[in-house]
C-alpha positions in Angstrom: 147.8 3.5 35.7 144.6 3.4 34.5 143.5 5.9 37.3 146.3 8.2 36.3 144.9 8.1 32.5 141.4 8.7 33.1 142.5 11.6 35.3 144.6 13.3 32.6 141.3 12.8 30.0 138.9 14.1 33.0 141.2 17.0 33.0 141.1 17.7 28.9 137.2 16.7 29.1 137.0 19.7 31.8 139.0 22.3 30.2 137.7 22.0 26.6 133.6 22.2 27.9 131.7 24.1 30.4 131.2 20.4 33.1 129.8 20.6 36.6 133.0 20.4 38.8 131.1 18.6 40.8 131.1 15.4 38.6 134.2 15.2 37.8 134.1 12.5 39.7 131.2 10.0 37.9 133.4 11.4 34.5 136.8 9.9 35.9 134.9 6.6 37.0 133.0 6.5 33.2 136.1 6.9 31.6 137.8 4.5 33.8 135.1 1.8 33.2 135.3 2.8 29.3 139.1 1.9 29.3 139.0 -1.3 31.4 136.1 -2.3 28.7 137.5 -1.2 25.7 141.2 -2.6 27.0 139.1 -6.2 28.0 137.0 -6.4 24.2 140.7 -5.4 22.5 142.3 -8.1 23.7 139.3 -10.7 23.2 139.5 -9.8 19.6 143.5 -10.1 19.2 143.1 -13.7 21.2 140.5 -14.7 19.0 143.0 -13.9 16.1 145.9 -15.8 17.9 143.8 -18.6 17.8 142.8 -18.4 14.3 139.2 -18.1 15.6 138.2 -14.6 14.7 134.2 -15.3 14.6 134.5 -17.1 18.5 135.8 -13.6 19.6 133.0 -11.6 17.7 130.3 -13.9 18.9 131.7 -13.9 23.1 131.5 -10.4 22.7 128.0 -9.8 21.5 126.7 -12.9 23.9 128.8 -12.0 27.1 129.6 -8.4 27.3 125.9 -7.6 26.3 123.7 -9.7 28.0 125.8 -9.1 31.4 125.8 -5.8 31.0 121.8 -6.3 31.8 122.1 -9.4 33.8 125.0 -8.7 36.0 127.2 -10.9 37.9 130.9 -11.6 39.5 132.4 -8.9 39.6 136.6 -8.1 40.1 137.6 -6.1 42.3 139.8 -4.7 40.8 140.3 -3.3 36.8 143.5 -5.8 36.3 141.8 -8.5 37.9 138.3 -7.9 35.8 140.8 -7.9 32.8 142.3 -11.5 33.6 139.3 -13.2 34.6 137.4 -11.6 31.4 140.2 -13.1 28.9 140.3 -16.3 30.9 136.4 -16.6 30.9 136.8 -16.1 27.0 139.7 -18.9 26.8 137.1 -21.1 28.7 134.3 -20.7 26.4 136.7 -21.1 23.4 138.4 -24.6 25.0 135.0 -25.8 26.1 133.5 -25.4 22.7 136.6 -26.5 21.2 135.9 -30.0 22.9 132.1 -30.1 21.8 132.9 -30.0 18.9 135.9 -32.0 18.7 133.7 -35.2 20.3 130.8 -34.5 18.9 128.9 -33.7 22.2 126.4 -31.2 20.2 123.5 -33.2 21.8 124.3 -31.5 25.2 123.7 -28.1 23.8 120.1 -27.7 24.0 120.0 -28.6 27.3 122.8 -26.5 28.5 120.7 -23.4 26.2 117.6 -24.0 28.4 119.1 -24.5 32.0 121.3 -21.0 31.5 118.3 -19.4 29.9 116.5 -20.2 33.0 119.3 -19.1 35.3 119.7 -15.6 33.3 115.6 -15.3 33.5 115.1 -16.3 37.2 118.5 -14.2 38.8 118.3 -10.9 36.5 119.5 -8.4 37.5 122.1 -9.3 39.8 122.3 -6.6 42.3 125.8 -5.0 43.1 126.4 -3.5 46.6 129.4 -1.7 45.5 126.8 0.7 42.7 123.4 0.2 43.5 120.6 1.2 40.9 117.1 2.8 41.3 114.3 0.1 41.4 113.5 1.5 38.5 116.7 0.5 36.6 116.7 -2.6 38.4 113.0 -3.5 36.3 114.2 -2.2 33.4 117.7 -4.0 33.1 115.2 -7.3 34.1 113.3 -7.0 31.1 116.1 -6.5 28.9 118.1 -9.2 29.9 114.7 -11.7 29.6 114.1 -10.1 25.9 118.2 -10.5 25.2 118.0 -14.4 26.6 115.0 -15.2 25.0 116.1 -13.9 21.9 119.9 -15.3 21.7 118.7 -18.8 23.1 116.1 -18.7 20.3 117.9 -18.2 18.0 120.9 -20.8 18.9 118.3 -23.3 19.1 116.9 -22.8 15.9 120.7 -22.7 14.4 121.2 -25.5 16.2 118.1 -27.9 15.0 118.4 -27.0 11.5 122.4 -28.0 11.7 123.5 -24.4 10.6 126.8 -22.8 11.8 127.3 -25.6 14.4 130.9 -24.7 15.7 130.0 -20.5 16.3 126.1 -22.4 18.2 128.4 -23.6 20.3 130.7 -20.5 21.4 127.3 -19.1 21.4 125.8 -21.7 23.7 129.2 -21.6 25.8 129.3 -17.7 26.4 125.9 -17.6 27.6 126.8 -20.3 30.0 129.5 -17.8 31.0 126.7 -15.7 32.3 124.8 -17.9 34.3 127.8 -19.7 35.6 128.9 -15.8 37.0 125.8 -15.1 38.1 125.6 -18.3 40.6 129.6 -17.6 41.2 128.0 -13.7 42.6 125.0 -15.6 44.4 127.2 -18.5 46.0 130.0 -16.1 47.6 126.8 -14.0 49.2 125.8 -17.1 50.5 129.3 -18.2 51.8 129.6 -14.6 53.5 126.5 -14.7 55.2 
């Protein structure tokens, strides 16, 4: 289905501009990975307003989507499958911080902070077979993803010690655990394989 739609807007794309027909291809696969992205952040947001938990949906979305996008990890193989394990990754973070707080385990966040800043740091980028990059990329994406870390565990920390917004520290602390915890997922199945 979602194949079928990109096609159709590849199609309008190409007969309303002057493209190169020879990439209508990369255009069907952007708009595909638009969709599945869009359709994955949609239903974040209407979860985190089932839940009552607005902000939790907000604050996954800016931790997870962005710093992965860099970082890299697991990935689906498949759109529907990417779209189940994204909301379920989300449920997890929500759940998991939903316990934190709920026993009062807020001692266990700076060190959970530091160990997936130093996963994030040490394993960025994760390289994907399936769409390699230039090196170039590769060095770039690096950096980002060590400036994003540095900056988002920063800045939970320092929420965290002077006692500020302690429930959305921890959905914050919890989504960035998502990405490490994805990135030794990718790591550990390359492992198995070989």
């Amino acid at each position: 289905m979602l194949a079928t739609i990109a096609a159709r807007l590849t199609d309008q794309l190409y007969s309303h501009s002057p493209l190169d027909p020879s990439k209508k291809a990369i255009y069907e696969y952007g708009i595909q990975l638009s969709l599945s992205t869009l359709a994955s952040m949609c239903s974040i947001v209407m979860l985190g307003l089932l839940l009552k938990n607005p902000a939790s949906a907000f604050i996954f979305l800016g931790v997870f989507f962005f710093l992965r996008l860099f970082s890299g990890g697991y990935h689906a193989p498949t759109y529907a499958r990417c779209f189940l394990l994204t909301n379920s990754v989300y449920l997890a973070v929500v759940g998991t911080s939903y316990l934190i707080v709920r026993f009062q385990l807020y001692h266990l966040l700076p060190v959970i902070v530091v160990v997936s800043c130093v996963v994030v740091m040490a394993l960025s980028p994760i390289r994907n077979k399936r769409h390699p990059l230039f090196e170039k990329t590769y060095r770039k994406n690096r950096k980002i993803a060590v400036v994003l870390v540095s900056i988002e565990s920063s800045f939970f920390l320092i929420l965290f010690f002077w006692r500020i917004f302690q429930p959305y520290v921890t959905v914050s602390t919890m989504s960035l655990t998502a990405v490490a915890v994805m990135m030794l997922v990718t790591l550990n199945g390359r492992r198995v394989k070989q």
